[in-house]
C-alpha positions, 0 to 999 in steps of 0.5 A: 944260492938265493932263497926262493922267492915267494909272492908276498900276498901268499901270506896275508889273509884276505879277511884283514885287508882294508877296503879301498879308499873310493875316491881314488877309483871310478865308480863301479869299476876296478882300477887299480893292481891292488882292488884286481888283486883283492877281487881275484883273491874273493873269486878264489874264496868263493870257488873254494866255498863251493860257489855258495859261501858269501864273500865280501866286496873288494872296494868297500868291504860290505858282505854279499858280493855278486860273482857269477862264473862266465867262464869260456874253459879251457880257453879263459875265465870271465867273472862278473862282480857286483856289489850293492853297497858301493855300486861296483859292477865289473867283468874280469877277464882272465886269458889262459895258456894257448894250448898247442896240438 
């Protein structure tokens, strides 16, 4: 019998991760699987906070990113992240389960 996989991000702490190198992205947007990844990670920092604690910027790692909660539930989650330092101005969408009567 195979252990249970676990998700090898549940045990890095996202106040150690390295900011992304910005010459590989287009400027004021996310871009690749990992800054998606790291944006998710502050949103969920910030939701825990209770929406007010400051969390840091995906890309270049400055505090004070901008999250604003556009959210349509239950049918899905839309956040607007903005950072001053780098420039970064973008919307993630995230599509949730059809329900079914």
């Amino acid at each position: 019998m195979e252990p249970p996989m676990t998700d090898p991000d549940s045990t890095k702490s996202s106040s150690t991760e390295p900011p992304i190198e910005p010459s590989i992205r287009e400027p004021g947007r996310l871009k690749t699987q990992d800054e998606m990844r790291v944006a998710l990670r502050r949103i969920r920092m910030w939701e825990n906070g209770g929406k007010t604690e400051p969390v840091t910027c995906p890309i270049c790692g400055a505090p004070g990113l901008d999250v604003e909660d556009h959210s349509a539930r239950p049918y899905s989650e839309w956040y607007f992240v903005r950072c001053a330092s780098c420039g970064l101005d973008d919307k993630i969408h995230i599509a949730s389960a059809s329900r079914s009567p």
